[in-house]
N, C-alpha and C positions, 0 to 999 in steps of 0.2 A: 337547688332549692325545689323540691317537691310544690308542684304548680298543680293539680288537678286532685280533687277528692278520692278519689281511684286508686292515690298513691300513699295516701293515707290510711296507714294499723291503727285499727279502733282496737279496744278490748272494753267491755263491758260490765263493770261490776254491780252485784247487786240486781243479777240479768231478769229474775223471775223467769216466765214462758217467754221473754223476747219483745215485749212492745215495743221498747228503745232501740233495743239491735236493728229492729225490723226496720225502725224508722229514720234512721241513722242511713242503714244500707241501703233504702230506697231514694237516699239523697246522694246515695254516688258515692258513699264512703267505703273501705274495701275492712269489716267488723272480722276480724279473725281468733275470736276466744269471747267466751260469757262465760262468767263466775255468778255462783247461788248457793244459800244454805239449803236450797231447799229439792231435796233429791226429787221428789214429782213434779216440781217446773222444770226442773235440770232433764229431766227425761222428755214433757213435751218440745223444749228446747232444741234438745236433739233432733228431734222429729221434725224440725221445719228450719233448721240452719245444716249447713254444708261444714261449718268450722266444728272446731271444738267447743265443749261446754265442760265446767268442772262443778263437780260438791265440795265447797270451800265454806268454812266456818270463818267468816273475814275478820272477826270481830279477836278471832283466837292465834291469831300467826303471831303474836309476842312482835311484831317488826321486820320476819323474814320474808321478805316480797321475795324472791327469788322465781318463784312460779312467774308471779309477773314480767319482772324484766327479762325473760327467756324471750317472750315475745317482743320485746323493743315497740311498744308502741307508740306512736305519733301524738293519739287520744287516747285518753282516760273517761269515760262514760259512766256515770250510775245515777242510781234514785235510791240511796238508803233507805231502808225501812223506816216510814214518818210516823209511824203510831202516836210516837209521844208528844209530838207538834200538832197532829190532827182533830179538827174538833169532833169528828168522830173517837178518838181514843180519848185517854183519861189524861192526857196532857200532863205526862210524869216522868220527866227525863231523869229519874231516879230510876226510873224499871231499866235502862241499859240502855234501849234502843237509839237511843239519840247520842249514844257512844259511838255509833256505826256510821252516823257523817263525820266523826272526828278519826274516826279510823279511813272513812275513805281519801280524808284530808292528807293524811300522812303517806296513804298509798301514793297518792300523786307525788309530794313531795317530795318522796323517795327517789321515782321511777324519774320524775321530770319530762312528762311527754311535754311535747311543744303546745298541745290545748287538752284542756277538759270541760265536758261538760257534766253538771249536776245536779239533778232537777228533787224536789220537795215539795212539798204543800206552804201555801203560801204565807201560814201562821208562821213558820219556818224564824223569818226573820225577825220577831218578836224571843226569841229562842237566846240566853245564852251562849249554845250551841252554834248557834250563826258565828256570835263574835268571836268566839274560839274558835273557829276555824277559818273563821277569815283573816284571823293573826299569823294561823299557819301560812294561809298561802300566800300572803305577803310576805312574811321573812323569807319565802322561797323564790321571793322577787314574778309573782303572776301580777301582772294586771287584770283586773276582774270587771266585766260586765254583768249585769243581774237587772231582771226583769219579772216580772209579775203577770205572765200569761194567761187569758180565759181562751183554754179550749176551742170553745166554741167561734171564736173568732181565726182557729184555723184552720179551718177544714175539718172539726169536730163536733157531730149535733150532741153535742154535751157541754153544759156550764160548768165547767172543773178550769179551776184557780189552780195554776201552781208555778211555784217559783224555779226560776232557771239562774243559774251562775254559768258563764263562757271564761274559762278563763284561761289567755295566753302567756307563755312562758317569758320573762322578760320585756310585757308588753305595757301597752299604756290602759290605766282604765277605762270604762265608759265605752272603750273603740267599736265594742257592739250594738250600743243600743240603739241608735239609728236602725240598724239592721233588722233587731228583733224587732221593731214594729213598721218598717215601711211597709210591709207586706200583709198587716192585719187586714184582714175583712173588716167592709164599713158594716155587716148586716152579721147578726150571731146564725150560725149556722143549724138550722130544723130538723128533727128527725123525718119529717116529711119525704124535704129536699134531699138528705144525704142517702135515703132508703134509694129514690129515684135516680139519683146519681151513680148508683153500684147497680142498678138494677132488681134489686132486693125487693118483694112485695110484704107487705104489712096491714095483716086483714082488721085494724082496728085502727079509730081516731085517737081513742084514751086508754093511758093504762092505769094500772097498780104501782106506786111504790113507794113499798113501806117507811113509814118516816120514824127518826129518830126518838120523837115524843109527837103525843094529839096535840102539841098546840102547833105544829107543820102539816101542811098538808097532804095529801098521799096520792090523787088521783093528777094526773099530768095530762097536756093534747101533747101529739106528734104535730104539731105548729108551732113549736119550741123545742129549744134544746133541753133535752132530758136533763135532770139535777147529773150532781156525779154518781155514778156508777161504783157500787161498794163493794165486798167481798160476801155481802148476801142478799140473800132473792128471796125475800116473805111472800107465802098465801095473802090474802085479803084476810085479818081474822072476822069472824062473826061481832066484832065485840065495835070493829070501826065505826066513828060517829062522822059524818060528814061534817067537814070543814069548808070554811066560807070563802077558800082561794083553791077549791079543788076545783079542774075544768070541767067537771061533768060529775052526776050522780053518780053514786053505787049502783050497778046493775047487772045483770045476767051478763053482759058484752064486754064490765070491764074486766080486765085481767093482768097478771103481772107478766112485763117482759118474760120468752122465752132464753135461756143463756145463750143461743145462738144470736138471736137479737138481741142478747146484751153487747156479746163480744162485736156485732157491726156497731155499735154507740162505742165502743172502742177503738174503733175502726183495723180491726185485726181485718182482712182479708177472708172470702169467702172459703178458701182454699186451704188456709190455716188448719192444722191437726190439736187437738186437744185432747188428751187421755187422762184417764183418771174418774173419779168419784163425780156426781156432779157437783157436792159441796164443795172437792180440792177444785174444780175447772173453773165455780162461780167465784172462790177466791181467788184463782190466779187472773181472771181477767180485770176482778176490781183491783188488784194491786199494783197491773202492769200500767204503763204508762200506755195515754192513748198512743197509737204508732204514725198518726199523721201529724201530733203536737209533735212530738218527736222528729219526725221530719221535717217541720218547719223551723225550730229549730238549728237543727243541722244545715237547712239550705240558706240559712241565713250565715250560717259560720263560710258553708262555703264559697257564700256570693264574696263575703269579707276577705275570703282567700285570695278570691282571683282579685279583688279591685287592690288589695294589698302587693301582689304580685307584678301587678299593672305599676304599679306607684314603682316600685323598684327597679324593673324594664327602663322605663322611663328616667329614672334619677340616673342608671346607667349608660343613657343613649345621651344624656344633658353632657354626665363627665368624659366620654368619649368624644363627644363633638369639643368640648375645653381641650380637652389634650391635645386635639388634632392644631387644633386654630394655635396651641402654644409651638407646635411642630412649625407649621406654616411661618409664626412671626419668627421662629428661628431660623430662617435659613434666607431673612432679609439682610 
């Protein structure tokens, strides 16, 4: 029985530039293959993991995993494309994309790794979609934990809601959520604080960012966690009227995140490689998962591991001391 995260094949679908892999592998998992449609994340990809990465059309294999189970892996990891669940998008699981958590559902059940993890936006579970796929991985006998994580309460200066599903092969449900949240922060996490934590300076108290519609507000402090972080970086237009939950005026001073301080409110690593366009880089960071949600995550599956592995030890040193004492009365 595989006892330490280390000894655990992750594979990663639906990899983008890596936020999940990264965060995954920083909890001790040993991530050996990412899958993407999308050849310019699959190239930064490359550029910051030692394993493989592939250009896979997941949505198009007609059913033939085979690429996958070459790897045999233990976990199955992704974040489908949530456009159609997100209130960002046009919330139309008619455009396709919401076919690609029913496709990820099947890759698992195919492959049958012993856990998966699956993370979405947290409209998610108002989804059809949801319940179609959680008929999948039941008939495949997973037990499923699901949780509704903010970000910012993990080590994230960002308020980004999204849903996670843990789920073990053969297991019982619910056996995670203790897990997923013993470990929440009681305080949401600051841009402030997290700049000061990495070392990272930030010559500004307030920035820009552009909202949805004027009846939201646009101007944010770094004394809160940033809104979530999207796949675009607007000017300030000439046109913005100041709103009455903005932290501070329009001024010469305010300004919109740079994408390099976007990608730290992602908590990608200073070291991190990014190539590309700045519009492809700004969309691959708002799309990846933050990489320390992800790690929290992950260290929650692993703590589950060892205290699971603990229980087993144990059940075995109980029937081994029974067998002995049955030895013993026999030979009175």
């Amino acid at each position: 029985m595989k006892t330490k995260p280390s000894q655990f094949r992750v594979i990663d679908l639906f990899s983008g530039c890596g936020g999940l892999s990264l965060g995954i592998q920083n909890a001790g998992f040993d991530v050996i293959a990412g899958f993407d449609n999308w050849e310019l994340a699959i190239d930064v990809y490359r550029c910051n993991f030692a394993h493989q990465a592939f250009v896979v059309d997941l949505a198009s294999l007609k059913k033939n995993f085979e690429l996958f189970k070459e790897f045999k892996p233990d976990i199955i990891a992704g974040g489908p494309p949530c456009q159609d669940f997100s209130s960002a998008g046009k919330r139309d699981e008619s455009l396709g994309r919401g076919d690609l958590t029913i496709s990820f559902a099947e890759i698992v059940t195919a492959i049958k790794p012993q856990f998966f993890i699956m993370e979405n936006v947290d409209r998610f579970v108002k989804s059809p979609k949801y319940q179609q796929a959680k008929a999948i991985f039941k008939e495949a006998k997973y037990g499923l934990s699901e949780k509704i994580l903010n970000a910012s309460f993990c080590g994230v200066p960002q308020s980004r809601k999204r849903f996670f599903w843990v789920g073990e092969l053969n297991g019982e449900d619910n056996k995670l959520d203790a897990y997923l949240e013993a470990n929440l922060s009681t305080q949401p996490m600051t841009i402030r604080e997290y700049f000061r934590e990495i070392g990272a300076s930030l010559d500004i108290d307030h920035y820009y960012r552009h909202p949805r519609s004027y009846k939201r507000r646009g101007v944010f402090s770094i004394d809160e966690p940033s809104p979530t972080i999207r796949g675009v970086n607007r000017p300030i237009p000439k046109t913005y009227k100041p709103h009455p939950g903005d932290s501070a005026p329009i001024s010469s001073v305010i300004r919109p995140l740079t994408t390099l301080e976007r990608s730290y409110l992602q908590t990608f690593p200073e070291n991190f490689i990014f190539s590309g366009s700045k519009t492809d880089i700004e969309q691959m960071i708002g799309n990846a998962v933050p990489v320390k949600l992800a790690e929290y995550v992950a260290r929650c599956l692993a703590q589950y591991i060892a205290d699971r592995n603990k229980s087993f030890e144990h059940l075995k040193a109980q029937a081994v001391q029974v067998s002995q004492s049955f030895v013993q009365l026999s030979l009175f």
